[in-house]
N, C-alpha and C positions, 0 to 999 in steps of 0.2 A: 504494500500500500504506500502510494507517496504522499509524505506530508507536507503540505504548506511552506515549503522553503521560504516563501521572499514576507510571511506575515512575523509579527512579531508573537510568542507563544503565551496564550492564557492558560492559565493557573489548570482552569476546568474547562473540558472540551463538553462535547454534544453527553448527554444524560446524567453530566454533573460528575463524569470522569475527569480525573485527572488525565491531562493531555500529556503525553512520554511521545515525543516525534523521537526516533534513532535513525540516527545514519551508519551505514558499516559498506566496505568494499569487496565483501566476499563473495565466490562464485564457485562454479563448478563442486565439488565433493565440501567443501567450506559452505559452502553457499547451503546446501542441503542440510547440513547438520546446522546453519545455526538459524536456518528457516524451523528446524525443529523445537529448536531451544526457542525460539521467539513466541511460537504456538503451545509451547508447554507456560511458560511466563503468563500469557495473557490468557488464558484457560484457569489459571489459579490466580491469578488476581485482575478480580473482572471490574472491580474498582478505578483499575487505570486503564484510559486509552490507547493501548500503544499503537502507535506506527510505523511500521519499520521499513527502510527506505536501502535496496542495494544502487551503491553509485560505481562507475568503474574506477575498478582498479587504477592506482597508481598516479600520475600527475594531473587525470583530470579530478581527480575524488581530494589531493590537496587541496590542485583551485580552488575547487565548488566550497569546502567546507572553510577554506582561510578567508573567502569574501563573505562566507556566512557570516562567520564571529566577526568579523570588520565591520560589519552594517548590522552588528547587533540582531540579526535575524535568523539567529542558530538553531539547530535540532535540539532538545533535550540533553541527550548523550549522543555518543562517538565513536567510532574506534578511530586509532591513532596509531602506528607503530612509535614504540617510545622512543627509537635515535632520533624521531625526525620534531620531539618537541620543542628542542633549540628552537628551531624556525616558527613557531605558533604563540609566540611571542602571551608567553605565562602573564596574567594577571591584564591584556588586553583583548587576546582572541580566544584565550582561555579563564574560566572558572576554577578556583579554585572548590576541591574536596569538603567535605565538612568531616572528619576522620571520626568525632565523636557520635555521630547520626550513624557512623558506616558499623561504629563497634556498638552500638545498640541492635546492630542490625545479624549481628553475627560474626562481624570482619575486623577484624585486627592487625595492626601494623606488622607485627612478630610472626605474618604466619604469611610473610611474602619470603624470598629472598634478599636477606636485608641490600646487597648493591645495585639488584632489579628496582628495588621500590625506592631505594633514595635517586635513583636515575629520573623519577617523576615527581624530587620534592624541589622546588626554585624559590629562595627567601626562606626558608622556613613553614612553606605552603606547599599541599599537595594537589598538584596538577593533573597526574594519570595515575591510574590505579592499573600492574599489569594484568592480564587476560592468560598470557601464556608466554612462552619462548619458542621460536621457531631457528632450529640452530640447523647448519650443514651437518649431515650424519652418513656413514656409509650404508648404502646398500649389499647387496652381496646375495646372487645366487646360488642355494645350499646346492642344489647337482652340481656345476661346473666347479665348485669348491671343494667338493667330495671328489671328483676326479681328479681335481688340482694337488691332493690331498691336505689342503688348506682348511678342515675341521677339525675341532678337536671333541671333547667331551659335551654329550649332547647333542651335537651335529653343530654345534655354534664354530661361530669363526674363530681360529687360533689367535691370543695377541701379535701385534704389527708392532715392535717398540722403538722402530726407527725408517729413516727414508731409505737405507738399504734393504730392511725388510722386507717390506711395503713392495719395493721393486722388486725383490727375489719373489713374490708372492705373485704379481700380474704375470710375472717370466712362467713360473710353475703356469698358470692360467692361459697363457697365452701357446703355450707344447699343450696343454690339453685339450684347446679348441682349434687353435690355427687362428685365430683372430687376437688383436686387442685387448687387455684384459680388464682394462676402466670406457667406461663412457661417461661425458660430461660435455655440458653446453660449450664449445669453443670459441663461436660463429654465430652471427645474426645480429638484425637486428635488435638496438637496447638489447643486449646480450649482455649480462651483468653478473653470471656466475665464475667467470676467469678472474673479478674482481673478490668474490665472494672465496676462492679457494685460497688465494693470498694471503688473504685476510686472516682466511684460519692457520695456514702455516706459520705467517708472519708472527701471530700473535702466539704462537707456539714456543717462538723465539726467543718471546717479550719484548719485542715492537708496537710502538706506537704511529700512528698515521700525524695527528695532532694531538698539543698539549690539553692537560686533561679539562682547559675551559674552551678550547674550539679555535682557539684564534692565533697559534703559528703550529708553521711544519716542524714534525719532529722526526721524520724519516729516517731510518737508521740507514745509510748505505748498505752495510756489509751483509747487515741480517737479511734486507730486502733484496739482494743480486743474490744470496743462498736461496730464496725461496722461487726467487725465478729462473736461476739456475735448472734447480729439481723440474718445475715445471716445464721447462723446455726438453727436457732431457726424457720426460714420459712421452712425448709426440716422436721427438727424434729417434727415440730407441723402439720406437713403433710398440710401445706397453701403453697408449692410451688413442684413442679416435682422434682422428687429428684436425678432422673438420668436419661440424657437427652442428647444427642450430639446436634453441631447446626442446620442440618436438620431434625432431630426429633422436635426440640424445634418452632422449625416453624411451623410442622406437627399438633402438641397437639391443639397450638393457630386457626390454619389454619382449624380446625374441629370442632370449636367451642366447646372445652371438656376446656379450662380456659378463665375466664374471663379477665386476664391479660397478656401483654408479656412486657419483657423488654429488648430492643435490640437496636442499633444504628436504625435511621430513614430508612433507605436503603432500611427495607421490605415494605414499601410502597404498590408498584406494586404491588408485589405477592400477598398478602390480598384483592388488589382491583383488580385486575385480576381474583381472586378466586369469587368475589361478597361477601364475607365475610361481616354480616355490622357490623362495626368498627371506631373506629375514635383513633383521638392520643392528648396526651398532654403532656410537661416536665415535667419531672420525679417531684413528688411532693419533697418537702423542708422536709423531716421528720425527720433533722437532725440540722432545723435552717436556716442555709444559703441554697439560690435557685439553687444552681449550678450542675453540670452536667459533667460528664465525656467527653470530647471533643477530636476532631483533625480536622484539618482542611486540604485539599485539596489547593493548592498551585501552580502558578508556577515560574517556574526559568530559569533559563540560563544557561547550562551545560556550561562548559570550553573548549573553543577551541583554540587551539594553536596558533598562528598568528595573536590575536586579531579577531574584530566580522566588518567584512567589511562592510558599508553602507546599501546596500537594503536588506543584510537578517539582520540584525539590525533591523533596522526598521519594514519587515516584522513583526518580530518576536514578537514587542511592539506591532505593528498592531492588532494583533491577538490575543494576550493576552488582548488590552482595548474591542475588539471588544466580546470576550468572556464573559467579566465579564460585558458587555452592555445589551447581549444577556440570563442573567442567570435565566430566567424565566424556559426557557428549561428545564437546566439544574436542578430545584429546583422539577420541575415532579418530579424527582427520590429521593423525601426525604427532601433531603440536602438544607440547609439556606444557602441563597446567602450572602458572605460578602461584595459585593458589598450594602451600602448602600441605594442608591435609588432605587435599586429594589423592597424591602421590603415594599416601600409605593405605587406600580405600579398597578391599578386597576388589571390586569390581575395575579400576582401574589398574590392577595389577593382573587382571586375568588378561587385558588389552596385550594382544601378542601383534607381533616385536613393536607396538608400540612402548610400552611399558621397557623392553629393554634398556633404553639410554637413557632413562628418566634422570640417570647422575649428572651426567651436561647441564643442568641445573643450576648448579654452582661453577661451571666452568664455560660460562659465554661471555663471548667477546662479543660487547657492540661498538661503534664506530663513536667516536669521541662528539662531546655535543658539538654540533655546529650547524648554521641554516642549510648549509648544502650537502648533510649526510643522511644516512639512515634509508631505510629501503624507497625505493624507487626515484632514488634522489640526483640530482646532480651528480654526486660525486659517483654512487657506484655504475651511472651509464655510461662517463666520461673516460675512468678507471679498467672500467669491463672492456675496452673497445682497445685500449692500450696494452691491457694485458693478454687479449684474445691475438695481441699479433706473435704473442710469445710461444703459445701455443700453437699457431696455425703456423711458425716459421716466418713472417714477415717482418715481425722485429726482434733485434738480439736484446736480452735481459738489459745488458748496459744500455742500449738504447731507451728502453721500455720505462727505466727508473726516472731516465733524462727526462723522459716528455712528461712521464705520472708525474712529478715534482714540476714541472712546468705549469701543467694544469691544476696540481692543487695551489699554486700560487697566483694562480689568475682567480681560482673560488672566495681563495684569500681573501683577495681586495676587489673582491666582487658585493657592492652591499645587499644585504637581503633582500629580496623583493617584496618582504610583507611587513619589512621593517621594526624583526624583532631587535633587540638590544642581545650582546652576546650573552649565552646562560653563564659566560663568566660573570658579567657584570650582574645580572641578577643574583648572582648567589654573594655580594660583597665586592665584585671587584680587583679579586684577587690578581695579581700580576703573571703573567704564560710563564710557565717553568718548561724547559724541555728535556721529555723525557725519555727522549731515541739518542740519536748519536747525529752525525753529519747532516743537514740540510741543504 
């Protein structure tokens, strides 16, 4: 149902409901699961009006929602991915939280992961409340792995505890099929997972992109030519597809022609809908630290002029503790609930191979605040498109660092276009520390 975008929102809609308008960007396999949750929500409380609105995906669904809150003519609630709320400029296009309404409600601050949830507090105010974490995780088909002899106990995949590993492991994979033994998005357009895989090595490294308020480069040279190195050297030694868009990249895996994919959890469904047999684990540590290229799912409180009257207030709390109560649902589709006591819920532990990586949890990397990061952003289509030459052979690593640092310093001193203030300076002001090596 669409609601009223361009009116400004009363308290009480038609039968003396509270009026809850939600905006969200989900679709395909997401999109079904939280059309369920919406219909369970409004089925049990018949009280509030809800309206829940799918917009597309990615920089139109920023637009639409940052001139929302700019002209004070916002939805109720949101979704949000949390890197990108640098740019949503906290305390003008966003509402703040009321944390005490939320812990009346069942929800408490102690029962997120404490770096996920202070990621959504700016001044001492809470902005986004997370939804979930959607991290890059390996795929892995159990037959070609079992012929690879790449199982171990249980039929699970053996640990990978290094990038030689890892490579001895596609080599086994690739004598056992004759093919490639990873697929991943290389190529295409907005292709933004070559930025995404980086991401996670890099940060494996403990590398930083940008200081931890957004506003200079912290690049490490050395760390960043070893990650691009590895990456080059999977295409070149012919252990990874070497040009690939991302529904081919799906296709290769989805055919059983590699033994590996590496992609955000999302493709869940589609693999297990195909009968595919497969299973998933977090991306192995082949770089030292455990971590993982992340963003998280979010929501928020678009800005509405006149202040947020009583019962859609409250609605709106409502349905956001009720959501993240409810995130078993939601977790079918991939995605790790950051609600905490979900994660130990009988019924979300029977969730196979979702429920495997639930530890990544604590070990996501998101992309440091800034207006031009976070998913679907500036930075990772500009990044993706620089990095995808590493992969496909058209630029050398040392190249590839040259121009990515070229363009995050064009991001740089690029001003926001919605004209937030940096989340450094929202949180105090603190002065950019850096915290990589060479710039």
């Amino acid at each position: 149902m669409l609601g009223a975008a361009g009116c400004a929102a009363p308290s009480f809609g038609a039968e003396g409901k509270a009026r809850l308008r939600y905006w969200h960007l989900f679709g395909g396999g997401d999109g079904a699961n939280m059309t369920a949750l919406v219909d369970a929500f409004a089925k049990e409380h018949p009280e509030i009006g809800l309206e829940a609105t799918q917009l597309q995906w990615g920089t139109p669904y920023y637009t639409k929602l940052g001139m929302a809150g700019a002209g004070g003519r916002a939805p109720e609630v949101a979704v949000l991915h949390l890197a990108r709320l640098a740019g949503f400029g906290p305390g003008r296009l966003l509402d703040p939280f009321d944390l005490d309404l939320l812990r009346e409600l069942g929800v408490a601050t102690d029962q997120f992961p404490e770096d996920i949830f202070q990621r959504g507090t700016v001044d001492g105010q809470q902005y986004a409340i997370p939804f979930d974490t959607h991290p890059m995780v390996l795929y892995y088909n159990t037959d070609v792995c079992e012929k690879a002899g790449l199982l171990g106990d249980g039929g699970r995949l053996r640990p990978l505890g290094s990038a030689r590993e890892f490579m001895d492991a596609l080599r086994a994979a690739k004598k056992a099929t004759g093919a490639p033994g990873l697929s991943a998005e290389t190529t295409g357009p907005d292709c933004v997972t070559p930025w995404r895989l980086f991401a996670t090595f890099y940060s494996q490294l403990g590398g930083t992109v940008l200081s931890a308020d957004g506003r200079r480069l912290t690049l490490d040279d050395a760390k960043a030519l070893e990650v691009l190195e590895f990456m080059a050297r999977l295409t070149a030694d012919g252990l990874m597809v070497r040009r690939v868009d991302y529904p081919g990249s799906i296709g290769v895996f989805n055919a059983g022609r590699t033994a590996f994919h590496l992609n955000g959890e999302w493709e869940v469904s589609t693999f297990a809908t195909a009968g595919l047999p497969f299973s998933m684990t977090r991306v192995p540590a082949l770089f030292g630290r455990p971590t993982a290229q992340a963003d998280c799912h979010s929501f928020v409180l678009p800005h509405q002029d006149g202040g947020r009257p009583g019962g859609a207030n409250e609605a709106a709390h409502t349905f956001v503790a009720w959501m993240l109560k409810h995130s078993v649902e939601w977790a079918k589709g991939g995605h790790v609930p950051a609600y905490l006591p979900t994660l130990t819920r009988p019924d979300y532990l029977e969730l196979e191979p979702q429920s495997a990586y639930r530890s990544v949890i604590d070990d996501v990397a998101l992309d440091q605040p800034a207006w031009f990061a976070g998913s679907a952003s500036p930075m990772w289509i500009q990044l993706g498109a620089v990095f995808s030459g590493v992969l496909t052979g058209s630029r050398t690593p040392s190249g590839a660092l040259r121009e990515a640092k070229k363009r995050l310093r064009k991001l740089l001193d690029t001003p926001d276009p919605l004209g937030s203030a940096p989340l450094g300076v929202a949180l105090g002001g603190k002065s950019p520390v850096s915290e990589g090596g060479a710039a």
